[in-house]
N, C-alpha and C positions, 0 to 999 in steps of 0.2 A: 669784482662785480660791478664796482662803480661805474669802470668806464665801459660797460656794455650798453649801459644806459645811456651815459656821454656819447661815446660814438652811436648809438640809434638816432638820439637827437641830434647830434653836426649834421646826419648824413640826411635826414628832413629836411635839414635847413638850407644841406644845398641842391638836395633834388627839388625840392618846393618852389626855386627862382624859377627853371625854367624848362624843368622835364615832365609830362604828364608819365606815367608808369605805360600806361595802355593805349594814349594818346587819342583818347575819344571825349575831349571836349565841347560841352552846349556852348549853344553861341551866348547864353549869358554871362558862362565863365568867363569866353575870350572878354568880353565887353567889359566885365570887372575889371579885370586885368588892364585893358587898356586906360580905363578909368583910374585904374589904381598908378597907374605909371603919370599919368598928366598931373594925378593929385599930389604924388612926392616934390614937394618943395627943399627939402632940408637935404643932402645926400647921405649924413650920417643920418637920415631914420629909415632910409627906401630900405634896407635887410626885414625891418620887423611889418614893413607897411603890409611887404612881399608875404611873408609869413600870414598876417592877417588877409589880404588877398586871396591867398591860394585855400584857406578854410573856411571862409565866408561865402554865404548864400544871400540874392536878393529877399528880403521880408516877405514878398509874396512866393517866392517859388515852393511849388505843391509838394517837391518831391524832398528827402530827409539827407542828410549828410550820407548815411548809413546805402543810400538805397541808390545814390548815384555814383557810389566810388567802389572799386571795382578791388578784392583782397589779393596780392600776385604774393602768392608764396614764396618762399627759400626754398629750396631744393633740400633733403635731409640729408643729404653728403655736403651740405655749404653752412649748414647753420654751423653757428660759434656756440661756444662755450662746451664748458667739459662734457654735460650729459644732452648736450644741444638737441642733438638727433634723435633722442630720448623723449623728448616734455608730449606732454597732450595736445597743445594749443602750440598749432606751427608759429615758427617765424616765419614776420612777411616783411614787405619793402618796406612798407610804410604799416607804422602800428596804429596810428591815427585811424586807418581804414578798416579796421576790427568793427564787427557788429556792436552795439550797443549792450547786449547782453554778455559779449565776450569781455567788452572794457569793465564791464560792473563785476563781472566773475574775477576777473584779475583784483579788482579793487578791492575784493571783502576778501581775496585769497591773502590779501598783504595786509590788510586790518586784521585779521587773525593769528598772521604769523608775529604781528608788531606787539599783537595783546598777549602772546602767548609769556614773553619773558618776565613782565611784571605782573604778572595773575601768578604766576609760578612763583615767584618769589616771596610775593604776598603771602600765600596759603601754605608754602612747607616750608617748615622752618626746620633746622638743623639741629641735633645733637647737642652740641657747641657755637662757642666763638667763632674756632679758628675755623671747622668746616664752614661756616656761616660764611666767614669773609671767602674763605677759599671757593666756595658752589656761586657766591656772586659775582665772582671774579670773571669766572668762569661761563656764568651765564652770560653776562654781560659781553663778553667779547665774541663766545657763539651769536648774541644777537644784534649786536652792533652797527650789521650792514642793513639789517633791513627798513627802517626809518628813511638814512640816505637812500640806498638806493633804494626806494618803494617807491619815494618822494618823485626821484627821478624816472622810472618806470610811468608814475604817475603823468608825469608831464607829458613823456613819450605818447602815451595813447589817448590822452585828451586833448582836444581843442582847448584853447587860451578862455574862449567865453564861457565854458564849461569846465574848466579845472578846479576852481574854487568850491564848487559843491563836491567832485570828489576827491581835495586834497580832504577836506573832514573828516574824509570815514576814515583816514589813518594818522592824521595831526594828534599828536600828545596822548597817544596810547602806549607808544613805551617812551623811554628817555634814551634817544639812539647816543651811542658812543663814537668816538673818532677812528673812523675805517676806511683809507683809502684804498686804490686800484691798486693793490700788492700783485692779485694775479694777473695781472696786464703785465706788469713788469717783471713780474718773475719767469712767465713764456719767453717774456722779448729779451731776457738777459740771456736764456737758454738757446734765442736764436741765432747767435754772437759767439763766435771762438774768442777769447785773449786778443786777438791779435786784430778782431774788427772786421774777418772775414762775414757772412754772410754764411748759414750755414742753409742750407735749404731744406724744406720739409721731406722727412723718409730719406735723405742724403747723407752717407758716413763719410763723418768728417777722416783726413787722409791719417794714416799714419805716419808717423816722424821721429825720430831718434831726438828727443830733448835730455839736456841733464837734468841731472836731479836737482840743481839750484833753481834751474828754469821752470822746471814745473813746481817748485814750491812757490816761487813767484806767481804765477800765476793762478796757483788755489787760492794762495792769497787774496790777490786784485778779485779773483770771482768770490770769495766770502765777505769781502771788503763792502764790494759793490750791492750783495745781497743782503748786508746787512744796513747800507745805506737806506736802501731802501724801504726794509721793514724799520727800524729804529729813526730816520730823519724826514725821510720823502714822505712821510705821511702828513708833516705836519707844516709840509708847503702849503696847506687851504691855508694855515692862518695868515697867508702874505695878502689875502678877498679882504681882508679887514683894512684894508689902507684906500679902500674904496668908499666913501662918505653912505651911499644908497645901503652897504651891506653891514656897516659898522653901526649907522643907525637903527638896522631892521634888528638886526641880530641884538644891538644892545635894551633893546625894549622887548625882546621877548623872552630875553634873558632874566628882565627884571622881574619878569611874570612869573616865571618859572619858576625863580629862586620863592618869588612870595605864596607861590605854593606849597613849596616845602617847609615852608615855617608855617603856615597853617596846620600842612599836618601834623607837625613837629608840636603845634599846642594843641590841638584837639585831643590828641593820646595823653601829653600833659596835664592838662585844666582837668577833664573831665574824669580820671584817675582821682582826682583828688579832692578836699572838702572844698565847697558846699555838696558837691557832685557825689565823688565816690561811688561812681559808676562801675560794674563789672567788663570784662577785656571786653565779653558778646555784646554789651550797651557802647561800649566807647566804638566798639567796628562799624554796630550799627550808625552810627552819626559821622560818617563819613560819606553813607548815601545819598544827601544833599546834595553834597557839591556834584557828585558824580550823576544826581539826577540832570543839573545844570550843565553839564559835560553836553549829554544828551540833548538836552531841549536845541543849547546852541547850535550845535552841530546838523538838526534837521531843519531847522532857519536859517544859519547862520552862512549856509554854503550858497544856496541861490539867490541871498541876501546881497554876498560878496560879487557875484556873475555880474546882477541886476545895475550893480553900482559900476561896475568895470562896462560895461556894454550904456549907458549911462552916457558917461563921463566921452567914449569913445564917439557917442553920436551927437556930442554937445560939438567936437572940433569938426566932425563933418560939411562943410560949407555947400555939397550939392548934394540931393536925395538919391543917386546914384553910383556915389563914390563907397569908396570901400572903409570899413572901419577899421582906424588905428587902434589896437590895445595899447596902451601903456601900464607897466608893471606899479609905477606910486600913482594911478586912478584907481588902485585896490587902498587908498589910505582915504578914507573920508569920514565920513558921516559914523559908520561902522568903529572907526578906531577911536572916533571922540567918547562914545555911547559905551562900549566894549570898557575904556581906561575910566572912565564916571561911573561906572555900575561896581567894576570889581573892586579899584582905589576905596572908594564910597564904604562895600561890602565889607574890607579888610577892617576898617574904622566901626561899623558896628558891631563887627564880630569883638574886637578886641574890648571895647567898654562892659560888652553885656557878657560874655564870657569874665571877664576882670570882676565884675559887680555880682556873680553869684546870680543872674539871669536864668530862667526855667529857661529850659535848652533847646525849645521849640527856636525862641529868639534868636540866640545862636546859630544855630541850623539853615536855617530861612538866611540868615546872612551867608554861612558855605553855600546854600544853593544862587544866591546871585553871584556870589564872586566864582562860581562854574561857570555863568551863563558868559559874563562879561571875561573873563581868562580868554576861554578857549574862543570866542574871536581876535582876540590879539594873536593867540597863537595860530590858528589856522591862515590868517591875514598875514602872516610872518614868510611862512613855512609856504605859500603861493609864491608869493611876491619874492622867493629868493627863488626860486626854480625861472622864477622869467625876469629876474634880475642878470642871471648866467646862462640862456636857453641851452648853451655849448653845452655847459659844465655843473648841468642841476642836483646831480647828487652830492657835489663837490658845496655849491650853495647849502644845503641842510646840513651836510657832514660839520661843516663851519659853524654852522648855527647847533649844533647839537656841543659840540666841544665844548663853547662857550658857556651854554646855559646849563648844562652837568657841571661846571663850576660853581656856576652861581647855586645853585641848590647844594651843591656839597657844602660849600661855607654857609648855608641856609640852614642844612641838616645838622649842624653842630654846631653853630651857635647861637640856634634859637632858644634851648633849652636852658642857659647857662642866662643870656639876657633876660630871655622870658622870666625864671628867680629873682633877677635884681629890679629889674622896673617895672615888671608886670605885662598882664598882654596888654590893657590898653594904648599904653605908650608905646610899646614896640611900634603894635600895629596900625598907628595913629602915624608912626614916622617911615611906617614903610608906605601907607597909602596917601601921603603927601609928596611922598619922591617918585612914586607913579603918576600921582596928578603932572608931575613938570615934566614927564616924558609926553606930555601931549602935545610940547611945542616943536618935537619932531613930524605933526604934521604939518605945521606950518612951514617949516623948512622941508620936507617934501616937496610939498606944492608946489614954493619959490623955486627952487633949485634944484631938484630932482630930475627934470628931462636933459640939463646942464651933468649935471654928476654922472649920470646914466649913460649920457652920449662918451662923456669922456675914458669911461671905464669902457665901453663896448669899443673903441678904438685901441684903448693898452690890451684888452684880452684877444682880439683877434690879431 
């Protein structure tokens, strides 16, 4: 499923240099364009100038994204995927070109398939143990892909100046698992004899008089290979991490992430117990805090993120006519300082006033800042990796998913165990100080980011 998403996006990137679909351009497009080609100075930035180029409108033009670009369908005998020819909402050339109502309908269709596996899990619980671990096993890899590739769906259909307000609606609703393009590769091994021939679609392969050594050999090589693939080839994203821009993004939201899971991991703790001795229905309830802060972030926190990238973009603009450049670390600013000072900050009050037998309003009020201030690190994460890779965006989240489902595993079990020995305020005194010193990855953003960026968009293409 990944790579449906991947190849949407390549095939944008390389329709978008220099094919119109329908070839009825205004003369202000041409003019962009030409503007936009005088303005490329650098030759490793003209791919993304291009990009921005070709989805950019002058400020005054009257008319909407939606209303000058023209939807050119798939044919239902040409779409991909297994139930292709099946779905409600055709495939078209360019998914970018979907009405505005259709991008927002896809948006909340993936926000609720993303909510659907940890709502579920939350609310019914198991028998047992062992069903317990086994139903989350199980869920968990049923839902695996939808995060990645939503993530990347996401980027498909939105504009770069407009992503950020709808990565939100599906950023850190569930905790995606590590799911690569199995069915990509599983077609494409199918389309392959042993021998490297080429089999062609609806074409029987010939028959041949083989021994029976030879064709054990060769069930062989083909389980060999399919087992590569399910078992190794999945966990080629983690080679993205030897990329400075994705090792950084990813290891600061990781760190978020994990310091969520040890909140929750003391909220059910602390408040179970004296001065507290709260009931399971009281301890559920105080977790609506945070999750009120979810919320609030998430409907600021998105045109917050646009405002600041669109920003940033028309500060390097040198003529009022030229085109804007997006860049992927002009989503690190003002946002990420504020976001790591509210939550860092939050984890610190929560841990003293929880620790000291605090009336639980106090507490509380501190889960609902470290909501507000999280989930923009997260959402700022989870962008910025999708146009970190524009090729390979589900591939960006899938990496970033792997990583931070560790950190909370080791979060989820051994919060409890320290939480007994030192307490929460200490804990959380030393997890909201090692947050504060991830803020010098903006600095190094800033510095070095369009240098790291250039150099990994040259190793991935």
């Amino acid at each position: 499923m990944a790579s449906v998403a991947d190849e949407k996006t390549e095939r944008h990137d390389q329709a978008s240099w220099d094919d119109d679909p329908v070839d009825r351009k205004g003369s202000w497009e041409k003019d962009v364009e030409r503007a936009g080609e005088s303005a490329v100075t650098d030759p490793e930035e003209r791919p993304q100038e291009a990009r921005a180029v070709t989805t950019s409108a002058p400020d005054n033009d009257p008319r909407t994204d939606d209303a000058r670009r023209t939807l050119v369908k798939v044919r239902r005998s040409e779409r991909r995927g297994l139930f292709g020819r099946f779905t409600l909402l055709a495939e078209v050339e360019e998914p970018k070109h979907y009405s505005r109502t259709t991008k927002w309908f896809i948006t909340f269709v993936i926000a609720v398939a993303a909510a659907a596996a940890p709502l579920g899990s939350a609310i019914l619980y198991p028998n047992s143990i062992g069903m317990f671990v086994a139903l989350r096993m199980l869920g968990g890899g049923a839902s695996a892909s939808v995060q990645a590739v939503g993530a990347g769906t996401i980027a498909d259909i939105w504009d770069t100046k407009e992503r950020g307000r709808a990565m939100l609606e599906i950023d850190d609703v569930v905790a995606g698992h590590l799911w690569r393009n199995k069915k990509r590769k599983l077609v494409t091994a199918d389309m392959y004899d042993p021998d490297g021939r080429t089999a062609m679609p609806g074409a029987r392969k010939p028959l041949t008089r083989v021994a029976s050594t030879r064709s054990v050999q060769q069930a062989s090589r083909k389980w060999a290979k399919i087992s590569k693939m399910i078992l190794v080839d999945p966990f080629k994203i983690i080679l993205y991490l030897r990329f400075p821009p994705v090792l950084l993004t990813v290891y600061w939201a990781s760190l978020t992430f994990g310091s969520l899971y040890v909140l929750n991991i003391s909220i059910q703790d602390t408040f179970h117990k004296a001065p507290y001795s709260y009931s399971d229905l009281i301890v559920g309830l105080l977790y609506i805090p945070g999750s009120v802060g979810y919320v609030v972030s998430s409907v600021f926190g998105g045109r917050w993120l646009d405002t600041i990238m669109r920003r940033e973009a028309e500060k390097r603009r040198t003529e009022k006519e030229a085109p804007l450049v997006y860049r992927p670390e002009d989503r690190m600013r003002e946002n990420a300082w504020l976001g790591t000072l509210v939550y860092s900050g939050a984890l610190i009050w929560y841990g003293w006033t929880a620790e000291n037998g605090v009336i639980w309003p106090v507490p509380a009020i501190a889960s609902f800042f470290f909501g507000c201030g999280s989930m923009l690190i997260f959402s700022m994460a989870t962008t910025m990796l999708t146009e970190f890779m524009p090729r390979k965006s589900s591939s960006g989240v899938a990496v970033n998913n792997f990583v931070r489902n560790i950190f909370s595993c080791v979060g989820g079990i051994v919060a409890a165990p320290i939480i007994g020995a030192i307490g929460n305020g200490w804990i959380f005194t030393i997890l909201g100080l090692w947050a504060l010193s991830s803020c010098s990855i903006i600095w190094a953003m800033r510095r070095y980011g369009q240098r790291w960026r250039t150099t990994m968009d040259a190793k991935l293409d």
